[in-house]
N, C-alpha and C positions, 0 to 999 in steps of 0.2 A: 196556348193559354189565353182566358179573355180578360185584357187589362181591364175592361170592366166589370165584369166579376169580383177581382180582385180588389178593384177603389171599395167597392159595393161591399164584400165580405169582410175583409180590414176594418174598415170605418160601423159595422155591425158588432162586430168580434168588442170592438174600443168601447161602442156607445152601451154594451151588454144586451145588444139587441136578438142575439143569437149565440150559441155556445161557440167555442174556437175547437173544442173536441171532436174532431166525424168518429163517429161511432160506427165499427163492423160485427153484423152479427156472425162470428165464423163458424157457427153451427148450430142447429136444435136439441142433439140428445144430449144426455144427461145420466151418467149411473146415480142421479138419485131423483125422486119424484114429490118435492118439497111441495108443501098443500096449498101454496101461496101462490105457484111459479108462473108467472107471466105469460109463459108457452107451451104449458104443457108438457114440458122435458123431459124425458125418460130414456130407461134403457135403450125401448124397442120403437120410440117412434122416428120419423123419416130424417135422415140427419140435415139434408137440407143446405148441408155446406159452403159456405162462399169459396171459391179456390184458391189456393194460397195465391198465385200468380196472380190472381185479380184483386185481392188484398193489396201485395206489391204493386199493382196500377194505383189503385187509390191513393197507397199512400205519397207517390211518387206524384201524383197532379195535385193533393191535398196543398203540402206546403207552399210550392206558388201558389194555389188559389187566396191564401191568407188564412189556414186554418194553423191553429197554433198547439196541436196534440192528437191522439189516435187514441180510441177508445176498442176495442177486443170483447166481446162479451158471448154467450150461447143462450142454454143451451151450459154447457162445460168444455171451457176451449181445451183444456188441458188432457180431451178424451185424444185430441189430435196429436196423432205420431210427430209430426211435421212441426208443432206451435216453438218449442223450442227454437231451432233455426227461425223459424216466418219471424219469432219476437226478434230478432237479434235482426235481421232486412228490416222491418219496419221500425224501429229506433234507429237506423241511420236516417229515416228523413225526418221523423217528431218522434215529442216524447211518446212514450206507450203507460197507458193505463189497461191492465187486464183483470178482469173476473175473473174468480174460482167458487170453489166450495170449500177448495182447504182440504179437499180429503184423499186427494193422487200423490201428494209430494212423498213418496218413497226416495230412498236414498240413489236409486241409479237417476231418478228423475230431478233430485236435488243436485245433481253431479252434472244433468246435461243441460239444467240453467243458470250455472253456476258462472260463465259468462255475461249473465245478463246485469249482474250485482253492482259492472264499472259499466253500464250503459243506465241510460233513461229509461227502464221500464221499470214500474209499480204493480207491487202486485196486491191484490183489493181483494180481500176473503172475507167469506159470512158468517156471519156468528150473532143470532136473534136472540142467545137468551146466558144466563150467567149460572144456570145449574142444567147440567148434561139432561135429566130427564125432561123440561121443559122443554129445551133446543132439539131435544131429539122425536120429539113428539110432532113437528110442524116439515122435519127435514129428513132425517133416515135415523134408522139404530144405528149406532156406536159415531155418529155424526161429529159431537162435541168430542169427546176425546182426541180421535185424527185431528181437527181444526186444533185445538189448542196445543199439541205436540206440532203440528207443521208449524205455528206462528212463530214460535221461537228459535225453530231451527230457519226459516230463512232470514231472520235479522240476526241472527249470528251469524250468518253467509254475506251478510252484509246488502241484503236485498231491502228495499224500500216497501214497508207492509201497509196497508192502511187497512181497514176493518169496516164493514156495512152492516148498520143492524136495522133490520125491517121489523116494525112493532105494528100490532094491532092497536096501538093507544103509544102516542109519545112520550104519554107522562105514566107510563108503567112504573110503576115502585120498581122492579128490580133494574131499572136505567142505572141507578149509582152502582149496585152490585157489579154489574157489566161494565161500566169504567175503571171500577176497581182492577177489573179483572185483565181485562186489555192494557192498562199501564203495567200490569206484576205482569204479561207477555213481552214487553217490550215497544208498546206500542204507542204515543201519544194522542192527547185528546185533539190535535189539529190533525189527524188523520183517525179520527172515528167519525163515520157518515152515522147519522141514524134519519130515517124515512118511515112512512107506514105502509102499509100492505094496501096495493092499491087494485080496485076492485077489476081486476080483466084477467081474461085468461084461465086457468085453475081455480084463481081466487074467486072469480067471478061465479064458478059452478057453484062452490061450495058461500056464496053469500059473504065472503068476506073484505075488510075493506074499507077504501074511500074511492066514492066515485070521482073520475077523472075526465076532464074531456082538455080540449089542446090550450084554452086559457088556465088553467094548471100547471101544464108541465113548458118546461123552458124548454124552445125549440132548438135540438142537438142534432143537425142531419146525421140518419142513424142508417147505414145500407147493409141491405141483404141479400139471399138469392132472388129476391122477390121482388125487390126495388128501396125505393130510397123513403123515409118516415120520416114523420115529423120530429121523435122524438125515442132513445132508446127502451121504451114504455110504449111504442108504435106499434112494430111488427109481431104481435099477441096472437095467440093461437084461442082458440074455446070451442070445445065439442069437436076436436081435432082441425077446425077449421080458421085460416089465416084473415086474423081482423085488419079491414082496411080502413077504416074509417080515420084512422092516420098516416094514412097514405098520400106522399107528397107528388109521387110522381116514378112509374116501372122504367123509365130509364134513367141510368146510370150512367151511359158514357157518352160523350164526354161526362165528367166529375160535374163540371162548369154547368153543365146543362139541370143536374138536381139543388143546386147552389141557388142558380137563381129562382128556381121556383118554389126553395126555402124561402128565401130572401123577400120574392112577392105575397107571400102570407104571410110572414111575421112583421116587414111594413106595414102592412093594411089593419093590424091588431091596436085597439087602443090601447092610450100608455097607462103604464102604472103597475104593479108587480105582479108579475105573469105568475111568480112561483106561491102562490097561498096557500100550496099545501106543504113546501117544502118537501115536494119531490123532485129529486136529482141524483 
């Protein structure tokens, strides 16, 4: 490990100069094909996989390096046979934040994460709109439904929920509706993210959006099969092709070696609030 990476990332993590989250992307498909989706996700396109094994590298050199949690996202991790156990390996070295859609948790699936409920993993599900035919318009048919029967059933398992709501316009009238609606799930307003649809990817085909470029989005080393991004808003697909333009750098191993050439772009940034559009 390189103790200075570590002074370096630590003293980053503190001054909020960098996120403490590494973000792993552990796959591209998707059984649904939501209008907005960053990378194109679907049933049938390449999955793209990070290995679990190399997951478990990462997150095993993360915590010395000085990162302070593990982020999980696709893509739909949850299409992975494997994610189960991987989450239960990677919350032994950080906490785990993971993506879903909310729409896999069947009851044998609720049974085989049901260990994860006395560990640190969070689990983060989408939900864009606060009446079914809206939500299901942007994400798949019978979308809202599934998501609002899984929420309650995993915080009755005693799992940690939190909720992401992606809006075309932040200040959507039906925003209270949808608070409403996620506290009667069991869910608190310190665990509803809301973000807007940001223009890359799907969204970008179809003209939707805020345009982003990397003084935008707070830099969260994000790894993939691909390599390591500035930001988990980085490794974007459009016109089935992998955007680099937030590309920090294709190796990955050592950990230390994508760290610091995080770390040398986000010093060299002038100060003052990186996050103006409130994507995170």
């Amino acid at each position: 490990m390189s103790t200075a990476t570590l002074t370096r990332l630590s003293g980053a993590v503190t001054d909020a100069t960098v996120s403490g989250r590494l973000w792993l992307y552990s796959n591209y498909h998707c059984n649904l094909a939501c209008a907005y989706c960053l990378t194109e996700s679907a049933p049938k396109v390449p999955r793209r996989e990070l290995a679990g094994a190399r997951m478990l590298e990462l997150a095993e050199q993360a915590g010395p390096l000085g990162f302070t949690g593990l982020g999980v996202t696709g893509g739909e991790p949850f299409l992975r046979t494997d994610l189960p156990e991987l989450l239960r390996e990677l919350a032994g070295h950080l906490p785990v934040l993971v993506l879903t859609n909310g729409t896999l948790f069947t009851r044998r699936l609720l049974d085989r994460i049901a260990p994860l409920a006395d560990l640190p993993v969070a689990v983060q599900i989408s939900l864009d709109r606060p009446e079914a035919d809206d939500n299901d318009l942007l994400r798949a048919p019978d979308n809202f439904r599934k998501v609002i029967q899984a929420i309650p059933r995993l915080v009755e398992r005693g799992h940690e929920v939190r909720i992401a709501t992606t809006l075309l316009a932040e200040d959507a009238p039906e925003l209270a509706r949808l608070c409403d609606l996620h506290r009667s799930l069991g869910v608190s307003d310190e665990h509803h993210l809301v973000r807007p649809v940001v223009r890359r990817g799907r969204a970008s085909t179809g003209g939707m959006g805020v345009l982003a470029v990397d003084t935008d989005l707070a830099p969260e080393l994000t790894v993939t099969v691909d390599g390591a991004f500035w930001s988990p808003f980085g490794p974007t697909v459009t016109a089935g092709v992998l955007d680099v333009d937030l590309l920090v750098t294709r190796r990955t191993d050592p950990l230390a070696y994508a760290v610091d050439r995080l770390l040398d772009l986000a010093e060299g940034r002038p100060p003052g609030d990186d996050n103006v559009l409130n994507i995170r």
